[in-house]
N, C-alpha and C positions, 0 to 999 in steps of 0.2 A: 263344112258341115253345119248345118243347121239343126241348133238344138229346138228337142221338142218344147212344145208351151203348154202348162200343165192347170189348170185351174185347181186353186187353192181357196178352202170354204172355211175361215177361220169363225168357230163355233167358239162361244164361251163357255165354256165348263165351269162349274162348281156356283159362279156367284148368284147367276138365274135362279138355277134350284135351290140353293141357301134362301133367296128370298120367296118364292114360290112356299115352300117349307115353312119359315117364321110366320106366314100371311095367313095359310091352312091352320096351322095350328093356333095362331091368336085367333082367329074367326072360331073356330073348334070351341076354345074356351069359355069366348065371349057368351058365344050360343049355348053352352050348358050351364052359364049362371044366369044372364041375362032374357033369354027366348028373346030378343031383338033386333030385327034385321039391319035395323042405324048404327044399334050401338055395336055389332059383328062388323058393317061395312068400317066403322069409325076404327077399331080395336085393328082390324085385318088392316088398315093402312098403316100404322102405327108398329103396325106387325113386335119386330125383336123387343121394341119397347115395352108392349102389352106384354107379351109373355115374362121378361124379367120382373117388371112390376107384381105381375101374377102370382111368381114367384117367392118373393121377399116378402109380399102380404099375406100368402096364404097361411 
């Protein structure tokens, strides 16, 4: 007997959207203090960092 072959699509869960997530929401923020598209693109790479920072200053 010949087993069947099944193709298997191993998707990442959680960690994509975690980063996806931190990047919207540093950009989010940058943009409502800053109006800056450099300093959102800069903030949004920086993503978790921006945001905790954000946080402990605010």
């Amino acid at each position: 007997m010949k087993e069947r072959s099944e193709k298997k699509h191993n998707v990442p869960v959680g960690s994509k959207s975690v980063i996806t997530f931190g990047s919207a929401l540093a950009i989010t923020i940058s943009w409502s203090i800053h109006k800056s598209v450099l300093w959102a693109i800069i903030h949004g790479f920086f993503s978790w960092f921006y945001v905790i920072y954000y946080l402990f200053t605010k």
